[in-house]
Structure formats: C-alpha cells, structure tokens
N, C-alpha and C positions, 0 to 999 in steps of 0.2 A: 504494500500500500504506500508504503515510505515514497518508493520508487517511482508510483506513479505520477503521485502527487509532486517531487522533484523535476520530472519530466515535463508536466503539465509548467510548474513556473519558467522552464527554462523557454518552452515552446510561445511563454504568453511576452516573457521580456523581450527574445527576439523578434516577436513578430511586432514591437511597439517599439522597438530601439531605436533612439535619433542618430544612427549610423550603421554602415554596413560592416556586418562582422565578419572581417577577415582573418584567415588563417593559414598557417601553413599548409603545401601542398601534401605532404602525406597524412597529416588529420583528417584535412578536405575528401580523400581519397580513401579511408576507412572507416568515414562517415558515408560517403557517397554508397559504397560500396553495403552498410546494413540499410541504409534508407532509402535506396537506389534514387538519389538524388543526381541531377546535373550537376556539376562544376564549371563556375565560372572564373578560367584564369585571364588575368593582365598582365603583358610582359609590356613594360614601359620606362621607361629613365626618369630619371631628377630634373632632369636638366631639358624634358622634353614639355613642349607646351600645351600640347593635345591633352597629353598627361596628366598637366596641370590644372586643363580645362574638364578633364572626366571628374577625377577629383575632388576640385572646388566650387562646380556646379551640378554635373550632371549628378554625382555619387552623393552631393545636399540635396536633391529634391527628396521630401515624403513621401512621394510616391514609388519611386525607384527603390528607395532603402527598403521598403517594404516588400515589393516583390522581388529583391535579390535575397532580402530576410528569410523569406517564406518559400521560395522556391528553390533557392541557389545553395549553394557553396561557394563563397567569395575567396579569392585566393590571389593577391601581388606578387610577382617578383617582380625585383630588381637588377635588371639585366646588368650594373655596371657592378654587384655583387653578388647577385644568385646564379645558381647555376638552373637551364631552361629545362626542364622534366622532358622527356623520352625525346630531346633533338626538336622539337619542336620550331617550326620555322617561322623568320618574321622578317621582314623586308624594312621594317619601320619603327617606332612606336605612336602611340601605343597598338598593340596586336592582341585581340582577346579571343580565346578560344572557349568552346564550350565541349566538355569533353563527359562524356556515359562513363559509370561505375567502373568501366573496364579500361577505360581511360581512353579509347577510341573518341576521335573531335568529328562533331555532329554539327559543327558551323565556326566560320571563324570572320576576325570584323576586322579589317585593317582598317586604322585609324580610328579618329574621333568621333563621339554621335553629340547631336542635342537631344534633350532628354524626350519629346518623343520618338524620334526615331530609335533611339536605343530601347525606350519602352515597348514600342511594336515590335522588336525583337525578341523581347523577354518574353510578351506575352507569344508570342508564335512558338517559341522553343518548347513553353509548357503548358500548351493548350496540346489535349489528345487526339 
C-alpha cells in the first residue's frame, strides 16, 4: 500500500512540475524500458543558440512541460562533455531524437521548434 501510495505522489508532482524533469540517459532507459515509455533525447551545446532558444522558451511553456512530464523521458546531453548513446548522428544542434524502450529512434528533429510546432510533434509521437 506504502508503495502505491508513493507512486501515486511521484506520478501527481511530475505531472504538475514547473519544469521538465531530466535525467540521465540510462535511468531514462530503464524507466522506458518497465513503463514502455518514449524517450526524448537533446544533443545540443552551450554555446549553441537554438539551444538556448529550446531551453528558455520552448522547454518554459506549461504546456510542453507537461506533456514531456507525462508522456516522455526527458534526457540532455552535452555534446562538448557527454559522450552520444549508440553513435547516434547529428549534423547540428540542437538534434532531438525520440527513441522506443529498445532504444530504436522513431523520429528525429534537426534543429529548433516554436512551441507549437514542437507540441504537434509530441502530440503525434503519443497519440495511438
């Protein structure tokens, strides 16, 4: 019962969180992996301004944090420190991939969006 009830608050904070909870890519991927959840990784720089612009606009809206809360797996690297999970390619930043439990990418976004267009995305990826 403990456990439910734990689950149930973790499930209610994140879906009402004033930000997108990121985490590392093998958490992201053994989470995915019991809750056959999508993952949504960004390989992007510091120093890149699209980056900048997902970040401090698109990834502030209330609406977006919400449906990456609730459907996704949010996941950053830092390409000028992380190293890129299974070779994964990117011509730019930022490059987001959306990858299955199995780690297979199921869509991928070069570049920047505004926040609807990135939201038509989201919603497309997890509508059945």
């Amino acid at each position: 019962m403990k456990k439910i009830v734990f689950l149930t608050l973790i499930l209610a904070v994140s879906l009402f969180a004033d930000s997108i909870q990121w985490m590392d890519y093998n958490k992201a991927l053994k989470i995915a992996k019991k809750q056959d959840k999508v993952i949504m990784l960004m390989l992007g720089r510091e120093s890149c301004g699209a980056c900048k612009y997902m970040k401090t606009v698109v990834f502030e809206d209330k609406s977006i944090i919400k449906e990456i809360n609730k459907k996704y797996l949010a996941v950053y690297i830092e390409l000028d420190f992380d190293d890129v999970p299974n070779d994964l390619e990117y011509f730019g930043t930022p490059t987001f991939y959306f990858l299955e439990k199995n780690e297979k990418s199921i869509y991928r976004i070069d570049g920047g969006k505004n926040v609807p267009s990135f939201m038509k995305v989201l919603k497309k990826l997890s509508s059945p």
